[in-house]
The first five atom37 places (N, CA, C, CB, O) and aatype in JSON, in Angstrom:
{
  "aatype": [20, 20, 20, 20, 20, 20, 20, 20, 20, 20, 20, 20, 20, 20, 20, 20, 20, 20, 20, 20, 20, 20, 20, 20, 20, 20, 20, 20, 20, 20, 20, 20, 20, 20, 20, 20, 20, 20, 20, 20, 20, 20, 20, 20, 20, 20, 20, 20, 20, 20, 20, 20, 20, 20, 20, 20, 20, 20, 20, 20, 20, 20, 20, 20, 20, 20, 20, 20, 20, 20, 20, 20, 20, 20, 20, 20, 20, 20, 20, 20, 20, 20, 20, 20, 20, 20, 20, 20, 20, 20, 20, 20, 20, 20, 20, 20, 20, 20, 20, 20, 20, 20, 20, 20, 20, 20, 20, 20, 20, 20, 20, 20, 20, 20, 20, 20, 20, 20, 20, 20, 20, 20, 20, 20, 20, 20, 20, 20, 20, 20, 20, 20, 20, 20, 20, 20, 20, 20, 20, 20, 20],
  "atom_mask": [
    [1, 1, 1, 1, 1],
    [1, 1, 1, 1, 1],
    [1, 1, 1, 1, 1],
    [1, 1, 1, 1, 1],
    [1, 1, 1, 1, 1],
    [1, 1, 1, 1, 1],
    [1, 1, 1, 1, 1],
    [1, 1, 1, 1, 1],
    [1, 1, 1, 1, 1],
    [1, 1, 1, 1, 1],
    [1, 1, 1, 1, 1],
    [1, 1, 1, 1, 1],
    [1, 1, 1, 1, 1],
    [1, 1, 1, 1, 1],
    [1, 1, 1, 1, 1],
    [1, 1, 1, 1, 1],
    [1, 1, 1, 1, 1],
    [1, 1, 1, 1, 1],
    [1, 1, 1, 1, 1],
    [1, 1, 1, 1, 1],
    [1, 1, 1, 1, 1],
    [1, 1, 1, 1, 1],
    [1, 1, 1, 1, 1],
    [1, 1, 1, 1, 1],
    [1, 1, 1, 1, 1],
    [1, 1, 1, 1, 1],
    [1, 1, 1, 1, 1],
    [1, 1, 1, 1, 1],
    [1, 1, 1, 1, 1],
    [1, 1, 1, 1, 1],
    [1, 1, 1, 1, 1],
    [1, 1, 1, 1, 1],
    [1, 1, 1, 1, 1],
    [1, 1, 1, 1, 1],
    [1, 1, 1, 1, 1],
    [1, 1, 1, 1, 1],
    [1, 1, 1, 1, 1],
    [1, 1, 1, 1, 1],
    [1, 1, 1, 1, 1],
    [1, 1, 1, 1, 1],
    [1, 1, 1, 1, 1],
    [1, 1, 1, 1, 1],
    [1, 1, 1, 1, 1],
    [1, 1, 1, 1, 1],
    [1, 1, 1, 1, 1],
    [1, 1, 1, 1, 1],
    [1, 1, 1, 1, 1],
    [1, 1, 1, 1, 1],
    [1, 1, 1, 1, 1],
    [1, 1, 1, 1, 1],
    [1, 1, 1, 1, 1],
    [1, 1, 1, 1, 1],
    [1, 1, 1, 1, 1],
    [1, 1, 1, 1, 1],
    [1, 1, 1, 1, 1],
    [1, 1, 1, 1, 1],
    [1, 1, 1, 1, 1],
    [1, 1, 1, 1, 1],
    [1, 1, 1, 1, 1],
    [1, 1, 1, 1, 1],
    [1, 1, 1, 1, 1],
    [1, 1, 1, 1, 1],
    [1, 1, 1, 1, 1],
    [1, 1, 1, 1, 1],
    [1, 1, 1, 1, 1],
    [1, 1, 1, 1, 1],
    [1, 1, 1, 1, 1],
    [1, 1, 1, 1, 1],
    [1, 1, 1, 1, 1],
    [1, 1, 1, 1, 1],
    [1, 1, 1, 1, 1],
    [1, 1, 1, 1, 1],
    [1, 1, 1, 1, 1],
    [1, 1, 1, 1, 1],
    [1, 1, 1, 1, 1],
    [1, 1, 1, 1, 1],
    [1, 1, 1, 1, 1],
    [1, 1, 1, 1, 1],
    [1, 1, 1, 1, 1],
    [1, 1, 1, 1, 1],
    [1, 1, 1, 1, 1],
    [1, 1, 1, 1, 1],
    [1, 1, 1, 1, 1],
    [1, 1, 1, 1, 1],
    [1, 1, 1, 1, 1],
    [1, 1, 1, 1, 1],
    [1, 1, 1, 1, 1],
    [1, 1, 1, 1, 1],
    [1, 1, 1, 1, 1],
    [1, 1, 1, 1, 1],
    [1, 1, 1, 1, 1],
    [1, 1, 1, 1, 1],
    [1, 1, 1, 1, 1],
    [1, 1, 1, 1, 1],
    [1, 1, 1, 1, 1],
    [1, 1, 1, 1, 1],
    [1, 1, 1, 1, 1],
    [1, 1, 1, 1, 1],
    [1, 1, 1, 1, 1],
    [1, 1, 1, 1, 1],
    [1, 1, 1, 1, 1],
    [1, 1, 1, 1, 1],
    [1, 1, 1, 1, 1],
    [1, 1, 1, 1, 1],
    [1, 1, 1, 1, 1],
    [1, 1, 1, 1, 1],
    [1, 1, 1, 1, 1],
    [1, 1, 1, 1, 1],
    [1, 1, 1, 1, 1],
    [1, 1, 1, 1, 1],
    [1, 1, 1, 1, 1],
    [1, 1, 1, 1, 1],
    [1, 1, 1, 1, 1],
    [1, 1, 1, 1, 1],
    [1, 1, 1, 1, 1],
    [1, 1, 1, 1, 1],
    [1, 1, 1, 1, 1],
    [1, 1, 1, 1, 1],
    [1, 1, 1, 1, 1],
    [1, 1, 1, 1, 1],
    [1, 1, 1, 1, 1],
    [1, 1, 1, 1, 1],
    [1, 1, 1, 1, 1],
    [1, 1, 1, 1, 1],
    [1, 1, 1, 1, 1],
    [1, 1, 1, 1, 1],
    [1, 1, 1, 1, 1],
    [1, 1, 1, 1, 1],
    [1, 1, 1, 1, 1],
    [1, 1, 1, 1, 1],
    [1, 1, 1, 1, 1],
    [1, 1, 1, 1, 1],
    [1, 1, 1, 1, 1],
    [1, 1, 1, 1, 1],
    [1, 1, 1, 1, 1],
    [1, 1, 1, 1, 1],
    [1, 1, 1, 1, 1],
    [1, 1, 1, 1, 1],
    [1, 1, 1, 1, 1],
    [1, 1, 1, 1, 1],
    [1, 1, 1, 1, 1]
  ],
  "atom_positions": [
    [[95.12, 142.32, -23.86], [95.44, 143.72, -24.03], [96.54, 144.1, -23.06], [94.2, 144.61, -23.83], [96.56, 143.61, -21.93]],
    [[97.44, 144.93, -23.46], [98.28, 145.4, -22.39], [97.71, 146.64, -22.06], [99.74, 145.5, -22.74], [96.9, 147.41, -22.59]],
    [[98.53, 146.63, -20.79], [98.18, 147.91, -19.93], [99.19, 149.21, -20.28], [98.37, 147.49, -18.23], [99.91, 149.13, -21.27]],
    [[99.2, 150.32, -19.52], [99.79, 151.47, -20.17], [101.28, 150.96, -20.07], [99.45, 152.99, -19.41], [102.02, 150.95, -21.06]],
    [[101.58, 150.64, -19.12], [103.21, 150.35, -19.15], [104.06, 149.7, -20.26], [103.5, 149.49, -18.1], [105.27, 149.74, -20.49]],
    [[102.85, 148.97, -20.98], [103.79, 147.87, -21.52], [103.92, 146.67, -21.51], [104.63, 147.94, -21.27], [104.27, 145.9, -22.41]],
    [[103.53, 146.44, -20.09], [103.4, 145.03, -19.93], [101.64, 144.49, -20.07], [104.11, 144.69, -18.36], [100.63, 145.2, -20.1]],
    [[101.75, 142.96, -20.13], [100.28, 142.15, -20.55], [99.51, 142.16, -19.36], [100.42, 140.46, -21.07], [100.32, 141.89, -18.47]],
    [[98.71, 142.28, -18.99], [97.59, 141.96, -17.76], [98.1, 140.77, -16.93], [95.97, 141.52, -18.39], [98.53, 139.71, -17.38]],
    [[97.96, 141.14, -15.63], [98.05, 139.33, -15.14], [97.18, 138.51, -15.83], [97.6, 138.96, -13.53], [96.43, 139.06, -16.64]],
    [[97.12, 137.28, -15.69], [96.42, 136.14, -16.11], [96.55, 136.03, -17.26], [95.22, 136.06, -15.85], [96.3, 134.87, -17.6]],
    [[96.87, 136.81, -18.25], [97.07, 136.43, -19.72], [98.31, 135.5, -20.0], [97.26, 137.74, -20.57], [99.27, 135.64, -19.25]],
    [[98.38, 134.67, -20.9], [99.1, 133.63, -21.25], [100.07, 134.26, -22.79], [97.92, 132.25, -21.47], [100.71, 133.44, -23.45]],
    [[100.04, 135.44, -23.1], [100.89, 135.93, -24.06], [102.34, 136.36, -23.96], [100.31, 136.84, -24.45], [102.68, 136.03, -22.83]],
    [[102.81, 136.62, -24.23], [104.43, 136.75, -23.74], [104.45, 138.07, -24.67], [105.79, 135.23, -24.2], [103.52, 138.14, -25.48]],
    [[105.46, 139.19, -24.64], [106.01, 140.15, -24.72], [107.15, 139.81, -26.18], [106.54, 140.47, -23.22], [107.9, 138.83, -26.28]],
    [[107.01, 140.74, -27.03], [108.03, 140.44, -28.41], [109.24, 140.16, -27.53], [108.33, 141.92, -29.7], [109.79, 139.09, -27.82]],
    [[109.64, 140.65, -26.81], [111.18, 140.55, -26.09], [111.25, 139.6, -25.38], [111.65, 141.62, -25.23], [112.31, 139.0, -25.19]],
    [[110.13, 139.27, -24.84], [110.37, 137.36, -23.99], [110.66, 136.75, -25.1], [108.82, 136.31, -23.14], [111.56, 135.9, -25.11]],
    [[109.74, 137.17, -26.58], [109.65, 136.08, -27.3], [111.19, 135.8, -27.8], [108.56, 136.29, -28.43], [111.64, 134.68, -28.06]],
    [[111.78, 136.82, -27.87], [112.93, 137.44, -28.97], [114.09, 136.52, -27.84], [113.14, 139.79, -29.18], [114.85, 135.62, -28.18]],
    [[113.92, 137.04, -26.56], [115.07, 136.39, -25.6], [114.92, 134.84, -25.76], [114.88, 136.84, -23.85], [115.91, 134.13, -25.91]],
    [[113.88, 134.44, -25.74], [113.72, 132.73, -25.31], [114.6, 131.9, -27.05], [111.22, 132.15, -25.08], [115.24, 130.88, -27.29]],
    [[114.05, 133.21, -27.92], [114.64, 132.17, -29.82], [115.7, 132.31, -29.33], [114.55, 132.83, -31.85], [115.97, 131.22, -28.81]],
    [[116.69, 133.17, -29.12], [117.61, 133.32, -28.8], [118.55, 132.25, -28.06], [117.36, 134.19, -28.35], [119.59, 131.65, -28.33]],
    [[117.61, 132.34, -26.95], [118.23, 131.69, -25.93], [118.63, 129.54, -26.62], [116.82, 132.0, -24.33], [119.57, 128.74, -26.61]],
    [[117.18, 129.58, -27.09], [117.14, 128.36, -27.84], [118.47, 127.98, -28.63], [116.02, 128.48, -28.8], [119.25, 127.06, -28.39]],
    [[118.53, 129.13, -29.84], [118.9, 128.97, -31.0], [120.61, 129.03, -30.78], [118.15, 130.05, -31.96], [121.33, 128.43, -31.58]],
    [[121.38, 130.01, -29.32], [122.27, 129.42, -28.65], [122.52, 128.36, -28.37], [122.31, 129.71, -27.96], [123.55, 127.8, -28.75]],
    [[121.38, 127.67, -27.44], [121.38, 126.16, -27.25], [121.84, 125.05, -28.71], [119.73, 125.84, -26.74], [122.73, 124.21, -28.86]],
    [[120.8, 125.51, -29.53], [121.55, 124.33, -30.78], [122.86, 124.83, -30.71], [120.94, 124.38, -32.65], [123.72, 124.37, -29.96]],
    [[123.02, 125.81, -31.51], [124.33, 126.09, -31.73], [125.55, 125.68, -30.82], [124.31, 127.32, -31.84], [126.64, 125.26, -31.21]],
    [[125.15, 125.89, -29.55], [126.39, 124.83, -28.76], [126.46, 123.17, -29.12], [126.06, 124.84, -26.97], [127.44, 122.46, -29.37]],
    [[124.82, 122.8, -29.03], [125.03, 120.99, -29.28], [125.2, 120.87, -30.36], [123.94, 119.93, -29.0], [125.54, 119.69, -30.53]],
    [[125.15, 121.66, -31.78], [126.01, 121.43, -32.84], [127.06, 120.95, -33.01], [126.21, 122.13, -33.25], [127.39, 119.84, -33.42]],
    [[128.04, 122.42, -32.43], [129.4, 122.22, -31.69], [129.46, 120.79, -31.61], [129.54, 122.91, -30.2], [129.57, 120.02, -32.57]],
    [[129.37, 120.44, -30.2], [129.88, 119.0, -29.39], [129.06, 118.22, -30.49], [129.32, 118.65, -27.41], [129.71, 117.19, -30.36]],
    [[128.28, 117.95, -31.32], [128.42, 116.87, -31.86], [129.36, 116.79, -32.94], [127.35, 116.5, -32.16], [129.56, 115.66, -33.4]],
    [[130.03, 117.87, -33.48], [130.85, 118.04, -34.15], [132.28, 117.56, -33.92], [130.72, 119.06, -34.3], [133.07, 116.91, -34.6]],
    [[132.33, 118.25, -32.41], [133.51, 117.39, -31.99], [133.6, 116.37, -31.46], [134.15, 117.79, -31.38], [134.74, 115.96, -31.2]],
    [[132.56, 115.66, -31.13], [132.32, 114.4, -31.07], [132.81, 113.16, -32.82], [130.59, 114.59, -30.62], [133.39, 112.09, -32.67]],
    [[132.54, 113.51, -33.7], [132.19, 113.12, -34.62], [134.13, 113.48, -35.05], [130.66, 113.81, -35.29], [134.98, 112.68, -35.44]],
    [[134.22, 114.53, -34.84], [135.59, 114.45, -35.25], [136.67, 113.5, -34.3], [136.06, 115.95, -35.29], [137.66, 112.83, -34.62]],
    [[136.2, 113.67, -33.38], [137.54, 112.83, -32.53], [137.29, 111.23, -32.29], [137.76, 113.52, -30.82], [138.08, 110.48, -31.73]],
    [[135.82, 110.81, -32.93], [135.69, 109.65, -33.57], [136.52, 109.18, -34.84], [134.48, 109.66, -33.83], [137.22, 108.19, -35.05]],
    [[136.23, 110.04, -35.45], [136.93, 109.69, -37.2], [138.76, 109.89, -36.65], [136.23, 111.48, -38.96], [139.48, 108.9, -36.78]],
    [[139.23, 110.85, -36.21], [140.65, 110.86, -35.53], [141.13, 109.84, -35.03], [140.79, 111.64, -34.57], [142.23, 109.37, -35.31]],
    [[140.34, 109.42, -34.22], [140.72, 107.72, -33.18], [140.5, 107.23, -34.47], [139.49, 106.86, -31.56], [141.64, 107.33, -34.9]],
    [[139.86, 106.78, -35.39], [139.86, 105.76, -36.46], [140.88, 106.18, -37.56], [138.41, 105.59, -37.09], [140.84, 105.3, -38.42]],
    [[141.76, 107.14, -37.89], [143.09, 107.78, -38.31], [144.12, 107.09, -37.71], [143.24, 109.25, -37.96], [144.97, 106.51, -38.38]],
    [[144.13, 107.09, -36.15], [144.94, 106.9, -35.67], [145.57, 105.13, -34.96], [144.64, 107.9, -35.03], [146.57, 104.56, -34.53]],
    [[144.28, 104.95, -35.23], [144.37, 103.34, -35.27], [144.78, 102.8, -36.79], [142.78, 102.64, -34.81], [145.48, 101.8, -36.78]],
    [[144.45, 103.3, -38.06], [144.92, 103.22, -39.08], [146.25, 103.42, -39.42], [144.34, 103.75, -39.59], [146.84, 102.73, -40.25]],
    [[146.66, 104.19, -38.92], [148.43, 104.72, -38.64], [149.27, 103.6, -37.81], [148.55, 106.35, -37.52], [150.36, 103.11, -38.08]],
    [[148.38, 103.33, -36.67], [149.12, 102.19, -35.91], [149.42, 101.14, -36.55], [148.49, 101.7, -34.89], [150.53, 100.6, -36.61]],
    [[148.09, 100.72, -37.2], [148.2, 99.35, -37.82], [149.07, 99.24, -38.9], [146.97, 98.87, -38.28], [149.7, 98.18, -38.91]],
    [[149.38, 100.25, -40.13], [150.56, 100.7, -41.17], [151.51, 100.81, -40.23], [150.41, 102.11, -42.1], [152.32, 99.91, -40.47]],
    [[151.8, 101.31, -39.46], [153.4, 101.05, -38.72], [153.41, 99.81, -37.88], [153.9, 102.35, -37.61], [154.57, 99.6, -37.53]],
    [[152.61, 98.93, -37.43], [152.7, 97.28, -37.0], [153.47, 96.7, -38.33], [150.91, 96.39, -36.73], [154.51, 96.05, -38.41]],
    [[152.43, 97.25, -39.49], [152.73, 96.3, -40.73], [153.52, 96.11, -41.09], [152.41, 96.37, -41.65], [153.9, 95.04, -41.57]],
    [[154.59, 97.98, -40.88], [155.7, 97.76, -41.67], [156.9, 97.14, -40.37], [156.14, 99.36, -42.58], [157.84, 96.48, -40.8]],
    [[156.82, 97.34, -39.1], [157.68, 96.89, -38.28], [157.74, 95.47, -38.63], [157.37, 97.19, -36.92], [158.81, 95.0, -39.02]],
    [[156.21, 94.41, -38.49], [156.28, 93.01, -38.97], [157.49, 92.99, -40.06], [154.78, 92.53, -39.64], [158.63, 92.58, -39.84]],
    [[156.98, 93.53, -41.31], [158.0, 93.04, -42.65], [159.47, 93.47, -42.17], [157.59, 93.97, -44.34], [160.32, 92.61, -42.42]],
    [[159.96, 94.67, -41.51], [161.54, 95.13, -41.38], [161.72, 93.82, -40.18], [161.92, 97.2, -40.7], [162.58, 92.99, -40.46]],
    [[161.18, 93.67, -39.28], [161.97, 92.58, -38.04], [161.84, 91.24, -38.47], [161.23, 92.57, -36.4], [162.75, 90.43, -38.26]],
    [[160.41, 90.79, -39.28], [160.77, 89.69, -39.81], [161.98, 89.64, -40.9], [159.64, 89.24, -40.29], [162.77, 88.7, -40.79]],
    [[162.12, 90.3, -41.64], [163.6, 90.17, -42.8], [164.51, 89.92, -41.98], [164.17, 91.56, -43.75], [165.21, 88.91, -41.97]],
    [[164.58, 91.17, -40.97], [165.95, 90.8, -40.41], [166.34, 89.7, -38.99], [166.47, 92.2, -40.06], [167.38, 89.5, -38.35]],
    [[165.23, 89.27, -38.93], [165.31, 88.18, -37.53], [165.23, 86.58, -38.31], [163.6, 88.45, -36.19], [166.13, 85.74, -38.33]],
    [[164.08, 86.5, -38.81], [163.62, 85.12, -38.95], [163.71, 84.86, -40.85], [161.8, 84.99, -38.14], [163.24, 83.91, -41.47]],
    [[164.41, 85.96, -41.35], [164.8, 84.63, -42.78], [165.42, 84.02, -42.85], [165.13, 84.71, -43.89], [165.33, 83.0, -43.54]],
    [[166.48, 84.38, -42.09], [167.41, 83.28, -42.75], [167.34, 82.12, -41.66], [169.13, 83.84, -43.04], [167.72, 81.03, -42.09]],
    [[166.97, 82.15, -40.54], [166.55, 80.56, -39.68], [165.34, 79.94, -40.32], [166.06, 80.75, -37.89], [165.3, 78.71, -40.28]],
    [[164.08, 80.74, -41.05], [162.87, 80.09, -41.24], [163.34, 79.6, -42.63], [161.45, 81.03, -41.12], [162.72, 78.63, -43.06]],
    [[164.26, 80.05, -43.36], [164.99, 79.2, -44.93], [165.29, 77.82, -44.79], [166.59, 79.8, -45.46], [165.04, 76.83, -45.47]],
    [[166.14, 78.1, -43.26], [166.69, 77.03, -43.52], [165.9, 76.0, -43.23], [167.77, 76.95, -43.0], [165.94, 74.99, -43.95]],
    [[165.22, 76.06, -42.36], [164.07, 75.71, -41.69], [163.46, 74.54, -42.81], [163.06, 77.15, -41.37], [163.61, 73.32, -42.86]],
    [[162.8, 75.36, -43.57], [161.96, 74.83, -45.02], [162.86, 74.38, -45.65], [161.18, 75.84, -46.0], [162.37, 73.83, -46.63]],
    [[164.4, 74.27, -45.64], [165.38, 73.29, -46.43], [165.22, 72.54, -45.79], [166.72, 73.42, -46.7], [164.9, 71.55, -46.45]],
    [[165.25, 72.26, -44.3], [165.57, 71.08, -43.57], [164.61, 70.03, -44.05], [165.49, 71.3, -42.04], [164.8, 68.92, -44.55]],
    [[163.23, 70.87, -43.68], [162.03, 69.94, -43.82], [161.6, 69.16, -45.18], [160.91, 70.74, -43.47], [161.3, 68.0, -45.45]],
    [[161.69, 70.2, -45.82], [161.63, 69.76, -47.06], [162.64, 68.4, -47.98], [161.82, 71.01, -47.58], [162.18, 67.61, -48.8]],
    [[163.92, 68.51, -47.55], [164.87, 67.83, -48.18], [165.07, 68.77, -49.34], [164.5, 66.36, -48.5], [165.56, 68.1, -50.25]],
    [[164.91, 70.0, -49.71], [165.58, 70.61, -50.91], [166.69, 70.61, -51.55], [165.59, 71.48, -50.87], [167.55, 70.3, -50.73]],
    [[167.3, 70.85, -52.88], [168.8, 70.54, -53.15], [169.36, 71.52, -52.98], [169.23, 70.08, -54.34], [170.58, 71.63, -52.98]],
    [[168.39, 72.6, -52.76], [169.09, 74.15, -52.74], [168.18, 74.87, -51.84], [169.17, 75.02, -54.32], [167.02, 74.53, -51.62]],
    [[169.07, 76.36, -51.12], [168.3, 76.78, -49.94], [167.45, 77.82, -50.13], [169.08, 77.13, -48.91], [166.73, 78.4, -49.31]],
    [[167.65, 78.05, -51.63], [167.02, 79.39, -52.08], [165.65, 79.11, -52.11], [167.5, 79.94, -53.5], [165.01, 80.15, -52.01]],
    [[164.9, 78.06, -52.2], [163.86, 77.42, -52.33], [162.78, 77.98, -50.7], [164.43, 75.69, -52.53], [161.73, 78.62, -50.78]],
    [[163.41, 77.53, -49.47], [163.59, 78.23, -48.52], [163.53, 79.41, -48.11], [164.21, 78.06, -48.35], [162.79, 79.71, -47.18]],
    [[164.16, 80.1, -48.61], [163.82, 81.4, -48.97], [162.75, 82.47, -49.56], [164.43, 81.45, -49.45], [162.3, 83.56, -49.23]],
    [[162.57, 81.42, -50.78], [161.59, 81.72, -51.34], [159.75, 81.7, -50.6], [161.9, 80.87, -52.4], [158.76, 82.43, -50.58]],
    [[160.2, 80.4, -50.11], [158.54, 80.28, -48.89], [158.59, 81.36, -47.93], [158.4, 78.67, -47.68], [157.66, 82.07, -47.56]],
    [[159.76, 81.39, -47.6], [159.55, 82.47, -46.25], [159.19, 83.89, -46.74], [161.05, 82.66, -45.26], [158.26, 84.47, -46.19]],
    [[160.0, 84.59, -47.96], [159.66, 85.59, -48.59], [157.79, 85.33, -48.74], [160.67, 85.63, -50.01], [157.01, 86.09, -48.16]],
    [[157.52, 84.7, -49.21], [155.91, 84.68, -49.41], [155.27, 84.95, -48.23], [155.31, 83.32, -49.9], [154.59, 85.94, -47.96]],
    [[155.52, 84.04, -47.55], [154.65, 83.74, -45.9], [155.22, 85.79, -45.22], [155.95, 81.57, -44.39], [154.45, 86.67, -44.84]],
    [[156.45, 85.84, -45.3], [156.56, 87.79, -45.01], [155.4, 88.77, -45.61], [158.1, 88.53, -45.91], [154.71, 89.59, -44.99]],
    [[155.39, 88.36, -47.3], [154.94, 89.29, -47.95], [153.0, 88.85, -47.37], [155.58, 89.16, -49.78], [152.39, 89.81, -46.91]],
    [[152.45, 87.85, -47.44], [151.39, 87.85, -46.82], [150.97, 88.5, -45.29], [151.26, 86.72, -46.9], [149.9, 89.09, -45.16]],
    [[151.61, 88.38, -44.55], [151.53, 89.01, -43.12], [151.49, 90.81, -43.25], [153.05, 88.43, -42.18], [150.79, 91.58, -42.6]],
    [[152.86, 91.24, -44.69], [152.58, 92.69, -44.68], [151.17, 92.96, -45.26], [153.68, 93.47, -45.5], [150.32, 93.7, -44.76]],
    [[151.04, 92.21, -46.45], [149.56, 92.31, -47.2], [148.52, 92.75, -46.15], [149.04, 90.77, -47.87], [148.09, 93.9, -46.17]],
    [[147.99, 91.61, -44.99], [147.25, 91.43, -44.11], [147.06, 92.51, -43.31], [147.57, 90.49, -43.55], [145.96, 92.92, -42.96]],
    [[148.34, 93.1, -42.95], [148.14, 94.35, -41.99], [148.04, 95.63, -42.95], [149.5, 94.54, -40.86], [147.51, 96.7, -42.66]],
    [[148.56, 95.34, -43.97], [148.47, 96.69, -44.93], [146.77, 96.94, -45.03], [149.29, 96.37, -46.74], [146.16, 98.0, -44.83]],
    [[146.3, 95.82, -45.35], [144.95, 96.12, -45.73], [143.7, 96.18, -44.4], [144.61, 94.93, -46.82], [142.54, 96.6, -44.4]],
    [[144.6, 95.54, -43.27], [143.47, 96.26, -42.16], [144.33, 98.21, -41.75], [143.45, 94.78, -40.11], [143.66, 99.09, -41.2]],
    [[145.06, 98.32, -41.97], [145.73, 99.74, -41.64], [144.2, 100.77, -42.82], [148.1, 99.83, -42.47], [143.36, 101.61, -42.52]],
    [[144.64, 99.94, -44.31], [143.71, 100.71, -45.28], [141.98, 100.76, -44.88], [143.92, 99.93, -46.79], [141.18, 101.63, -45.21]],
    [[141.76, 99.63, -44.13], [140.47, 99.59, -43.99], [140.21, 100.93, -43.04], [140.0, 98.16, -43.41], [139.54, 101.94, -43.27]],
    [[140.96, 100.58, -41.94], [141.01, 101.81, -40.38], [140.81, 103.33, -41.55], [143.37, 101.83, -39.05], [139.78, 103.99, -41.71]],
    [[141.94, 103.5, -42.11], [142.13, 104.81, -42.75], [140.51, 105.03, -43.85], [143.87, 104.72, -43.77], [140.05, 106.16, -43.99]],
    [[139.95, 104.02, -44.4], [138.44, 104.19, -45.18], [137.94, 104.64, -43.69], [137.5, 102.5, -46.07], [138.21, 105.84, -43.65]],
    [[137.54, 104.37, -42.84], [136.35, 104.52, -42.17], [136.86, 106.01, -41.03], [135.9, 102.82, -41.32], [135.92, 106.22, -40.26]],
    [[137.66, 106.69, -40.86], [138.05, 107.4, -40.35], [138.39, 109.07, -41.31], [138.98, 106.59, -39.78], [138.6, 110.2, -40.85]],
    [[138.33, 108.66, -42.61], [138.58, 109.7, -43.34], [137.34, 109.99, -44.17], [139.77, 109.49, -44.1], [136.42, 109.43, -43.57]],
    [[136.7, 110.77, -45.61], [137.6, 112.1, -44.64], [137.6, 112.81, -43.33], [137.51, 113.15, -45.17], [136.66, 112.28, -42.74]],
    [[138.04, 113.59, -42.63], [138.03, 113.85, -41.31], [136.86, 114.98, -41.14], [139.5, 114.29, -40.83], [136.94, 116.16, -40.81]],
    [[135.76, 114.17, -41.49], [134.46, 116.07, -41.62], [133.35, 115.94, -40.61], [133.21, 116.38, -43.56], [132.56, 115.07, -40.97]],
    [[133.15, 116.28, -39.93], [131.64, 116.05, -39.17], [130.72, 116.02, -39.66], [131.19, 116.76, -38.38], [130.03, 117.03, -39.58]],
    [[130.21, 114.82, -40.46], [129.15, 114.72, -41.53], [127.91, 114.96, -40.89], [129.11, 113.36, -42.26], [127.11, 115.78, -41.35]],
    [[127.63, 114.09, -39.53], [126.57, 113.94, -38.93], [125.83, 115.65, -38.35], [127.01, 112.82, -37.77], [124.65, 116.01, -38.23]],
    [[126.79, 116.18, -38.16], [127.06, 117.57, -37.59], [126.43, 118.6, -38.63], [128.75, 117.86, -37.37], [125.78, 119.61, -38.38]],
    [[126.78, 118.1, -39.81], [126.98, 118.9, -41.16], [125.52, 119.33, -41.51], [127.7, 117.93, -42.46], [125.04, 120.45, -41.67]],
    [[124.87, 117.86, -41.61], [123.38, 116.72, -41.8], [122.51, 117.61, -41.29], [123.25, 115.07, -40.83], [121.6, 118.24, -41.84]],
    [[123.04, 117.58, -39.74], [121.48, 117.72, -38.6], [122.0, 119.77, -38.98], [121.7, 116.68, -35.84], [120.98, 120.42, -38.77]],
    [[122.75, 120.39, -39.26], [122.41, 121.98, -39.32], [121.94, 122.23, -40.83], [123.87, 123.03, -38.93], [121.49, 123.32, -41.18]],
    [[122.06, 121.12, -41.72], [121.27, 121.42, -42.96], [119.83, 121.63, -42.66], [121.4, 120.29, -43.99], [119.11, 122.57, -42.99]],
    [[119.47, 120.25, -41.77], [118.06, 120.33, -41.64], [117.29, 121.53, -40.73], [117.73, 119.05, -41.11], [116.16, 121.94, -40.97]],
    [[118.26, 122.02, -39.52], [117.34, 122.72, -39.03], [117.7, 124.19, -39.81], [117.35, 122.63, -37.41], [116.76, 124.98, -39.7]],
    [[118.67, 124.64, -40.43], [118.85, 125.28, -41.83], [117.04, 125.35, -42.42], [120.1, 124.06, -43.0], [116.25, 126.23, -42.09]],
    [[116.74, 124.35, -43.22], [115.47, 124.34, -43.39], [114.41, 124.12, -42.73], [115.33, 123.86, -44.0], [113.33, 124.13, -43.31]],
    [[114.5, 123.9, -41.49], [113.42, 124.36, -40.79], [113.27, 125.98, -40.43], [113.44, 123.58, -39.61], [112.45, 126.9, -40.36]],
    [[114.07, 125.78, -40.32], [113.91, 127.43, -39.87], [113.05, 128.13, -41.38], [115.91, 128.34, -39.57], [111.9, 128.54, -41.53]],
    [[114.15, 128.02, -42.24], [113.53, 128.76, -43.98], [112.37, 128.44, -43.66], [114.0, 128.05, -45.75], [111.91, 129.39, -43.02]],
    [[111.23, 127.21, -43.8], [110.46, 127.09, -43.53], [109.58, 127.76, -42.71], [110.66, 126.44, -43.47], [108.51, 128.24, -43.09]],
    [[110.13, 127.82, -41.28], [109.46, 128.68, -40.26], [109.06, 129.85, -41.01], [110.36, 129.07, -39.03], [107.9, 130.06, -41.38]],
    [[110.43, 130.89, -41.32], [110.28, 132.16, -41.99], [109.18, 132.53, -42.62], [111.12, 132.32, -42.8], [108.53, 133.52, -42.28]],
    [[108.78, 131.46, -44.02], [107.88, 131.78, -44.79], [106.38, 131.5, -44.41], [108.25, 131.24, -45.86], [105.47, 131.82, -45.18]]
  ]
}
């Protein structure tokens, strides 16, 4: 029972609508900040994995532009020498392959980086406020 003031008796273990009201509060602040940071946690994960995807597409394409212009025409001749070919185009032709595999290689780890980094959403973030979303509904009813 409370007393005239308002407040509960000593020794009682009940709390006041307004303790109660301050403490949800105070709580329901609390998620709402660690929402937040896991949100931005989760985003500047998937970002670093964007951005390593970007790196690796510009390795790929630097490989294919410096190899064309550094090492075809020594690695042609190269594969004429070895080979004994009658012609150097032959030469050419290997090295063009052995280029186009190396861009392949990095193209498709650049594509992999860019799968696992996109889309850019805080899923995990998204997840855990659905659920306490329904906890709460729950609570309500």
């Amino acid at each position: 029972m409370a007393s005239g003031n308002g407040a509960p008796p000593p020794g009682t273990a009940e709390k006041t609508l307004g303790e109660i009201v301050n403490e949800v509060t105070e709580k329901a602040t609390l998620l709402v900040r660690e929402e937040i940071e896991l949100a931005k946690a989760e985003m500047q994960q998937k970002a670093m994995r964007i951005a390593k995807g970007a790196a690796f597409g510009a390795v790929a394409g630097i490989f294919l532009v410096f190899m064309l212009i550094y090492f075809l025409h020594a690695l042609s001749w190269f594969w004429d020498d070895l080979f004994n070919w009658s012609g150097i185009w032959l030469g050419y032709l290997v090295t063009t392959g052995i280029l186009l595999l190396l861009g392949a290689l990095c193209g498709l780890l650049a594509l992999r980086f860019f799968k696992k980094g996109t889309p850019p959403a805080p899923q995990m973030a998204i997840e855990e406020a659905k659920k306490t979303r329904e906890v709460l509904e729950e609570a309500r009813s």
